[in-house]
C-alpha positions as CSV (number, residue, x, y, z in Angstrom):
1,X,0.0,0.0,0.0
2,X,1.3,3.0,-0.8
3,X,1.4,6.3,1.9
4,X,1.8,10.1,2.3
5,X,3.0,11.2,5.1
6,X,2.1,14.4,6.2
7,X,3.6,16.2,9.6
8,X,6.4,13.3,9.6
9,X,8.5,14.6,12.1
10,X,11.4,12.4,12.3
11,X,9.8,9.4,10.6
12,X,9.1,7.2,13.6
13,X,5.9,6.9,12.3
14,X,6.8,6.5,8.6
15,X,9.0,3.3,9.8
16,X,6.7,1.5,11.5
17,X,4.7,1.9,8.8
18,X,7.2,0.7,6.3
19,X,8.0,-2.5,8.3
20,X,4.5,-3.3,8.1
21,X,4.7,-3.1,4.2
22,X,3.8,0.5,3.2
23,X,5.4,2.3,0.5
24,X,5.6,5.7,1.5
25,X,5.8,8.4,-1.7
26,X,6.8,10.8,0.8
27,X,7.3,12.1,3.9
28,X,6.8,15.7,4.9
29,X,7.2,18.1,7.6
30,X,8.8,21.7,8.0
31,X,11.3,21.4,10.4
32,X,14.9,20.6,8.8
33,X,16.2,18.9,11.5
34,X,13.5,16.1,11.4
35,X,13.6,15.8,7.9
36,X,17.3,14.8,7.9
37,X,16.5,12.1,10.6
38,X,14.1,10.9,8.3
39,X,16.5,10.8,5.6
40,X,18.7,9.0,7.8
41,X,15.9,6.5,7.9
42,X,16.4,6.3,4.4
43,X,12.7,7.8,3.8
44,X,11.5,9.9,0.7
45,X,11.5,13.1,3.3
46,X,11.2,16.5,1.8
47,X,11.3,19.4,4.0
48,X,8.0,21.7,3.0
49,X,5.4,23.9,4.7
50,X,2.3,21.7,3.6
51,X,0.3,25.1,2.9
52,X,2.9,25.6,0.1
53,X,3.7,21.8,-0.7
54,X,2.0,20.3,-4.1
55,X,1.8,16.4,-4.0
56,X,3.4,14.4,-6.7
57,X,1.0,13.4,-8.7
58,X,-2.6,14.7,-7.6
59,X,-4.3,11.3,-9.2
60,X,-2.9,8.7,-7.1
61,X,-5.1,7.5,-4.5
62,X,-3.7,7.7,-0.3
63,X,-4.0,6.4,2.7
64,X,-3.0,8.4,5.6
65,X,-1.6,6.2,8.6
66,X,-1.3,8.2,12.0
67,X,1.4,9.9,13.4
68,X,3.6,10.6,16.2
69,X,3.5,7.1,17.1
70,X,6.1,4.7,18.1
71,X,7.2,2.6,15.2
72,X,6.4,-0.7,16.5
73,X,2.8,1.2,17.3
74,X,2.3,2.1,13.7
75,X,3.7,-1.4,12.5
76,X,1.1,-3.4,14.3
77,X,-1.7,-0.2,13.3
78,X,-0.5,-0.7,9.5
79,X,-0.7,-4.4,9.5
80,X,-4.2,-4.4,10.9
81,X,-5.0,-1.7,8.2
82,X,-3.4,-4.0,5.4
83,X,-5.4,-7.5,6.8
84,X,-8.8,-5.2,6.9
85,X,-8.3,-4.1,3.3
86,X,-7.3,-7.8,2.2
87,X,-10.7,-8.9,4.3
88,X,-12.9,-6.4,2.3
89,X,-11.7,-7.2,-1.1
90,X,-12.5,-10.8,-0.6
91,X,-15.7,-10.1,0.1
């Protein structure tokens, strides 16, 4: 599944999130110092206001997966988001 992620911070978040299986596009948040965490984390983090920040590509649908979380929070959150989306598409 693929994720924006918007007021990223350092990418805790983001992480968790990835070891769950997301893709994220991007992450963004204003504060430089976060953002180069994040890019530490080896996340697509781009340092933006989001008032001023224009997505990618504005066709692509999102899914928007909390924030300030702990990583192993938003692991567990993103696979239980994954396993509900597999559920309803079976159905």
């Amino acid at each position: 599944m693929t994720a924006i992620d918007l007021f990223a911070g350092g990418g805790g978040a983001s992480l968790g999130q990835r070891r769950a299986g997301f893709s994220h596009l991007v992450c963004v948040d204003s504060d430089p110092d976060a953002v180069a965490i994040a890019r530490r984390l080896a996340l697509p983090a781009v340092c933006a206001r989001i008032e001023e920040w224009e997505p990618p590509t504005k066709s692509a649908a999102y899914r928007v997966v909390g924030n300030a979380v702990p990583p192993v929070l938003a692991e567990v959150v993103g696979r239980a988001v994954i396993a509900a989306r597999e559920t309803m598409a079976a159905k």
